[in-house]
N, C-alpha and C positions, 0 to 999 in steps of 0.2 A: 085722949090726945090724938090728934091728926096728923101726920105726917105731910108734907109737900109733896106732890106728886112724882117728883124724880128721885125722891126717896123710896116711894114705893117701887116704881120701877127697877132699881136699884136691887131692893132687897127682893124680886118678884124673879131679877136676873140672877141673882146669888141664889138661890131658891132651886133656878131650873138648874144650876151650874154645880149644884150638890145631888139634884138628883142623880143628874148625869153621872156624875162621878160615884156614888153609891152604884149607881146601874153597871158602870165598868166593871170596879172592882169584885161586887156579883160574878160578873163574867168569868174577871182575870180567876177568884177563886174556885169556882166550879171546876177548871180541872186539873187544881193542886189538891181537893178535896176527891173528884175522881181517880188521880192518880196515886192518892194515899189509899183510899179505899181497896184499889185494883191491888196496890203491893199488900195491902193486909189479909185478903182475899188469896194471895199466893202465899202469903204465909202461914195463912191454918192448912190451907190444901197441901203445902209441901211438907205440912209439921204430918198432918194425918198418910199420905204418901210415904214420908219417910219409917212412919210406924210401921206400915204394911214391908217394906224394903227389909227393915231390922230386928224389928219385936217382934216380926209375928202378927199383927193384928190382918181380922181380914180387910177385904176391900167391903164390908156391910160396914165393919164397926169405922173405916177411916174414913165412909162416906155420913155416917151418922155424925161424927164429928165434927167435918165440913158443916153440916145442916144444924148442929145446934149451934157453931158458932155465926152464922149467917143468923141464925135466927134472934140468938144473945144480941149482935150487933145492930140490927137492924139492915142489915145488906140483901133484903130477899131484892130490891130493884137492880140491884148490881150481879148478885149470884150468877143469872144467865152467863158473864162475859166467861165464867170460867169455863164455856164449854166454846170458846172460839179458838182456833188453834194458837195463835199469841199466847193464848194462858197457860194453853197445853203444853205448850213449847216451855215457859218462864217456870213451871210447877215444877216439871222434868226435872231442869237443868238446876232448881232453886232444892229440892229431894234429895238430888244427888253429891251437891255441895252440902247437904249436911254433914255433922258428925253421927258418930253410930248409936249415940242415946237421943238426938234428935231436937238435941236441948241449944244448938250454938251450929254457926259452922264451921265446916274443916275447910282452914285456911290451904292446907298442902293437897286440895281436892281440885283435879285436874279441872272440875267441871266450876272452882268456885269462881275465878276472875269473870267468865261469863255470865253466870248467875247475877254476879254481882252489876254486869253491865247490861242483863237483861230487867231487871229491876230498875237501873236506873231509865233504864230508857218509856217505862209505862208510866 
């Protein structure tokens, strides 16, 4: 079956107007999917941080933690950001807002409203 030629045109413009838009949303996602990654990233690093703060664990075992969960997730590409001061700064404050079994946070932690706007802002 043939189409008439402004048909094809037609469908050759819906075509490029899909890539396009597939190409955007690409875009637009990468860094809603960076900025998920970065807060997951602050969230094993402050889980394993707040061990060392309250259990007891060292800083070998909180860093071994950090490194199998990067490596479970597949974030070895992203791991690097944790050593930029941003992360440094969001781990800090995301640690400190925990509660003292490390499981939740403490809402009445001076440090949590920050945390919690440090987070949102990555």
């Amino acid at each position: 079956m043939a189409f008439p030629r402004s048909t094809v045109q037609i469908l050759a413009g819906a075509s490029s107007a899909l890539a396009l838009l597939a190409c955007s949303i690409g875009e637009l996602v990468q860094p809603v999917q960076a900025s998920e990654t970065r807060q997951a990233l602050v969230g094993l690093a402050a889980y394993a941080e707040c061990k060392v703060l309250n259990s007891g664990y060292s800083r070998a075992r909180a860093q071994a933690i950090v490194q199998s969960g990067i490596k479970t997730n597949g974030w070895q590409q992203q791991a690097e950001w944790l050593k930029s001061p941003q992360a440094i700064r969001v781990v800090a404050l995301t640690s400190e807002a925990m509660n003292q079994t490390c499981d939740d946070f403490d809402q009445n932690s001076p440090d949590f409203i920050p945390a919690m706007k440090a987070l949102d802002a990555l």
